[in-house]
C-alpha positions as CSV (number, residue, x, y, z in Angstrom):
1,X,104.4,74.2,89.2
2,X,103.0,77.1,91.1
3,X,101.1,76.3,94.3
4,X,97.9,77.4,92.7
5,X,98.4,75.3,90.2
6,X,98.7,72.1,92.2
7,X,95.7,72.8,94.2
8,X,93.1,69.9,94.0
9,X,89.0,71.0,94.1
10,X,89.4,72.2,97.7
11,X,90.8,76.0,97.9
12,X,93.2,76.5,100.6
13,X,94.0,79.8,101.9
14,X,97.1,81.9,101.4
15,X,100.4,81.4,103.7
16,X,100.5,83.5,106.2
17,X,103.5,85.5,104.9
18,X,101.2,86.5,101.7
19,X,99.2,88.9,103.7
20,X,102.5,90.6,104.3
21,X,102.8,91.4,100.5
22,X,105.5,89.1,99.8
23,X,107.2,85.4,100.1
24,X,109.8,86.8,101.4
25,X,111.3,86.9,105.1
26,X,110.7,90.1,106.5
27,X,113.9,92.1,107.7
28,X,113.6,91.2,111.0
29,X,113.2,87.3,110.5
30,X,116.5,85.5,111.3
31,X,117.4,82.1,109.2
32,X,115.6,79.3,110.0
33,X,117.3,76.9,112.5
34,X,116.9,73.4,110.5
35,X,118.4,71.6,114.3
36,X,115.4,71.7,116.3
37,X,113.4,70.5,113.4
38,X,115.7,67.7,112.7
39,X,116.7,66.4,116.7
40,X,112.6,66.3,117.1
41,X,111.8,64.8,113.7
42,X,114.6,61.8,114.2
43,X,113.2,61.0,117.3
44,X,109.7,61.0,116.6
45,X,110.5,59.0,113.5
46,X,112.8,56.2,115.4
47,X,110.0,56.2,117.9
48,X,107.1,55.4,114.7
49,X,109.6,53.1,113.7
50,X,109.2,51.0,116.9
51,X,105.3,51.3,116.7
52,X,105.1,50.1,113.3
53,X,107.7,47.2,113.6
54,X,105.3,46.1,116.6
55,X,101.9,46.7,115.0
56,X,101.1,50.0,117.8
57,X,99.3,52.1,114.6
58,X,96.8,53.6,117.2
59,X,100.1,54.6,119.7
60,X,101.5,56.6,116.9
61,X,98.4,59.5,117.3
62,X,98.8,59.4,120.8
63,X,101.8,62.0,120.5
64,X,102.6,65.7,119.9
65,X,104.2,66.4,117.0
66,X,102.4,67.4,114.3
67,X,104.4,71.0,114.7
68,X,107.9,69.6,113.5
69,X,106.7,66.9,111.5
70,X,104.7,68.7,109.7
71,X,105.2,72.5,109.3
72,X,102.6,75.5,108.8
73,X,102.5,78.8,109.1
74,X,100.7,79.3,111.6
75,X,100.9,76.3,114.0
76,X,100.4,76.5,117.8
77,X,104.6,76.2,118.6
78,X,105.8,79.3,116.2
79,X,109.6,78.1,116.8
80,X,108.6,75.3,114.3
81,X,106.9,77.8,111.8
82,X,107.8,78.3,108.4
83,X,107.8,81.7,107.6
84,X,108.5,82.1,103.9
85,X,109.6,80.5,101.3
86,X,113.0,81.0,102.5
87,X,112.4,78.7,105.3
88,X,110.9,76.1,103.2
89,X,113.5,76.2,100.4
90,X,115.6,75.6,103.5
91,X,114.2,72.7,104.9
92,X,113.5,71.0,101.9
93,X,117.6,72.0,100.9
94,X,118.6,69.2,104.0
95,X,118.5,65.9,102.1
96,X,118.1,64.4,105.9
97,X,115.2,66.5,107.0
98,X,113.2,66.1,103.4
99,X,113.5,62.4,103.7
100,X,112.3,62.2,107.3
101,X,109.5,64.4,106.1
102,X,108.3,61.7,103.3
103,X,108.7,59.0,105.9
104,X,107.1,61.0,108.4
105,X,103.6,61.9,105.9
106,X,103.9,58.0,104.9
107,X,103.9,56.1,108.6
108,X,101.1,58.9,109.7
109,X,99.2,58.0,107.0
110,X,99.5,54.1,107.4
111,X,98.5,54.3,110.4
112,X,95.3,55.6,109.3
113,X,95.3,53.2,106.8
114,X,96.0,54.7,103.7
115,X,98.5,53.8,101.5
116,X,100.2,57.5,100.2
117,X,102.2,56.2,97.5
118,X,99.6,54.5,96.0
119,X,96.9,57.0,97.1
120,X,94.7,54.0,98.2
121,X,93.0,52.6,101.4
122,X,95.3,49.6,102.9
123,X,92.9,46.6,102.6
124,X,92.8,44.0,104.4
125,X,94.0,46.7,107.6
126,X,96.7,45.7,109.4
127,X,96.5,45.3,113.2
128,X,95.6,49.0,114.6
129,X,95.4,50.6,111.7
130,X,92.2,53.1,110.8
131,X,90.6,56.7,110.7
132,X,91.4,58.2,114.4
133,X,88.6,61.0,113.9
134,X,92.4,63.6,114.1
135,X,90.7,65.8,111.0
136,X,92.9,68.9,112.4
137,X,96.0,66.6,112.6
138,X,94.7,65.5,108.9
139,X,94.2,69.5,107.8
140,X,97.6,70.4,109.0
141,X,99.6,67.4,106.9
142,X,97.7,68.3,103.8
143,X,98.4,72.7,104.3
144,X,102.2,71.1,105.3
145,X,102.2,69.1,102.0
146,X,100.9,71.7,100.0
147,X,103.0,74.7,101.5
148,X,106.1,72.6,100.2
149,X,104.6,71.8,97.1
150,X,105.2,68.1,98.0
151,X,104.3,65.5,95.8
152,X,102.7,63.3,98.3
153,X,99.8,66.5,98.2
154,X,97.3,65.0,96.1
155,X,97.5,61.4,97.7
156,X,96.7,63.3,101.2
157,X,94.2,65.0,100.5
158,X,92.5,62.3,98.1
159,X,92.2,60.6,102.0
160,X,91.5,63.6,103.6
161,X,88.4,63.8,100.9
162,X,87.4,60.0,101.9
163,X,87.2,60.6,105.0
């Protein structure tokens, strides 16, 4: 489906590389390097893991790392931009990386208290768990999401709607 299709009642703005004419790389763009997305994305992940295991929802948002957990086009740390949809088909391409991605949207979620799968609030909530107040860490998932046409898009931003 295209993205414009998939869009939900909120309209999102272009990616960046659209008001270049194309969504392709331009010529002076090398490859993306998938490394420094995946190094930083296992470690963040094995250190949710902990956090979650021991009921520490609220130490999850303490962090920084909405830039390689959740790629934009125009984030704050451009080394973790995507710039196209070469980079994306790229990412998404590394089985690794596109499973750590699910993972990651699903444990940042929880932690908030929302159930993505099921695209429903976690009831009773578990230890730490609840709305943080992050809307800009919120806005940057759901633009991640829908940039890579994920499926967990409409879940996300059904929260980010209930919020």
């Amino acid at each position: 489906p295209s993205r414009g299709a998939r869009m939900a009642p909120v309209q999102l703005r272009p990616p960046k590389w659209e008001k270049h004419g194309s969504g392709h790389a331009q010529p002076s763009f090398r490859p993306l390097n998938l490394e420094p997305f995946k190094r930083q994305q296992q470690r963040q992940l094995a250190e949710w893991r902990g956090f979650a295991s021991d009921g520490q929802w609220r130490e999850l948002h303490n962090g920084h790392f909405d830039w390689w957990m959740f790629p934009i086009d125009d984030g704050s740390q451009p080394q973790y931009n995507v710039r196209c949809e070469a980079d994306i088909a790229h990412l998404l391409a590394d089985a690794e990386w596109a499973g750590g991605y699910a993972e990651g949207v699903r444990t940042c979620v929880r932690a908030w208290g929302w159930d993505a799968d099921k695209g429903v609030r976690i009831e009773p909530l578990q230890g730490e768990m609840g709305w943080t107040g992050w809307d800009v860490r919120l806005a940057k998932i759901v633009r991640s999401l829908w940039l890579f046409q994920h499926p967990l898009f409409d879940s996300i931003q059904a929260y980010e709607h209930s919020v």
